[in-house]
N, C-alpha and C positions, 0 to 999 in steps of 0.2 A: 259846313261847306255847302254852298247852292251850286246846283248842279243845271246844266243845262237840256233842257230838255228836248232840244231838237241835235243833242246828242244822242242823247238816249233813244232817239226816233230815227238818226243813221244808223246806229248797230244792231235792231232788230230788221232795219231794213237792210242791210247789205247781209245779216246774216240770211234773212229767208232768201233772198233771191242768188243767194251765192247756188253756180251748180255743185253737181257731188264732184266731179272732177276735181276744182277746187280744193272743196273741201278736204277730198281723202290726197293729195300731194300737199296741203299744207300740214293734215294729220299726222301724214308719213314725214313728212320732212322733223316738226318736232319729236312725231314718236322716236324717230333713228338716232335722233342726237340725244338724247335721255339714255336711251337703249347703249349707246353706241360712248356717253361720257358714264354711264354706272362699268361697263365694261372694261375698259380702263382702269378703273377705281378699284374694282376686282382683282385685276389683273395685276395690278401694281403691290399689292400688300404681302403679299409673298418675297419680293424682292428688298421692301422694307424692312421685313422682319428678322432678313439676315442684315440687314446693315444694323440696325438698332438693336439693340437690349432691350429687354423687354420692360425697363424700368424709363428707359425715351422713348420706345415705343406708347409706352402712357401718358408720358407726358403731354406728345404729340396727339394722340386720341384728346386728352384736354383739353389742349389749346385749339383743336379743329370744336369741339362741341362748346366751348365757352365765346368763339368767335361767331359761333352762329347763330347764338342768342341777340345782339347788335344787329348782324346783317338781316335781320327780319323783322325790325323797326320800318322802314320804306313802307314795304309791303302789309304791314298793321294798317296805314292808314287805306290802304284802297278800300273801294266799295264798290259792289255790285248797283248799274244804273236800276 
């Protein structure tokens, strides 16, 4: 794939001249939502574990890790400009 190169000459320029302000509210914004959907994730498994047996409890565990072998097809092909 050809890339274009006065792409790749916006994203080092709007990254340098971005301020820190910027910068640390868009940090904060994806850090909270990571922080904020593992939280959940946590939070949730316990209430799982009484509904399921521990034997759909597994199964469940399998089909979340065999679906996320697919969903990270997309993201194979990106590249760093």
């Amino acid at each position: 794939m050809i890339q274009n190169p006065s792409n790749r000459l916006w994203v080092k320029f709007s990254v340098f001249f971005m301020n820190r302000s910027q910068f640390s509210h868009q940090f904060l914004a994806l850090f909270s939502g990571t922080v904020l959907a593992q939280v959940f994730n946590l939070a949730s498994y316990p209430l799982l574990t009484r509904l399921y047996s521990p034997a759909d409890f597994g199964l469940f565990g399998t089909f979340i890790a065999a679906s996320a072998i697919p969903g990270l097809s997309p993201v194979a092909d990106l590249n760093w400009p």
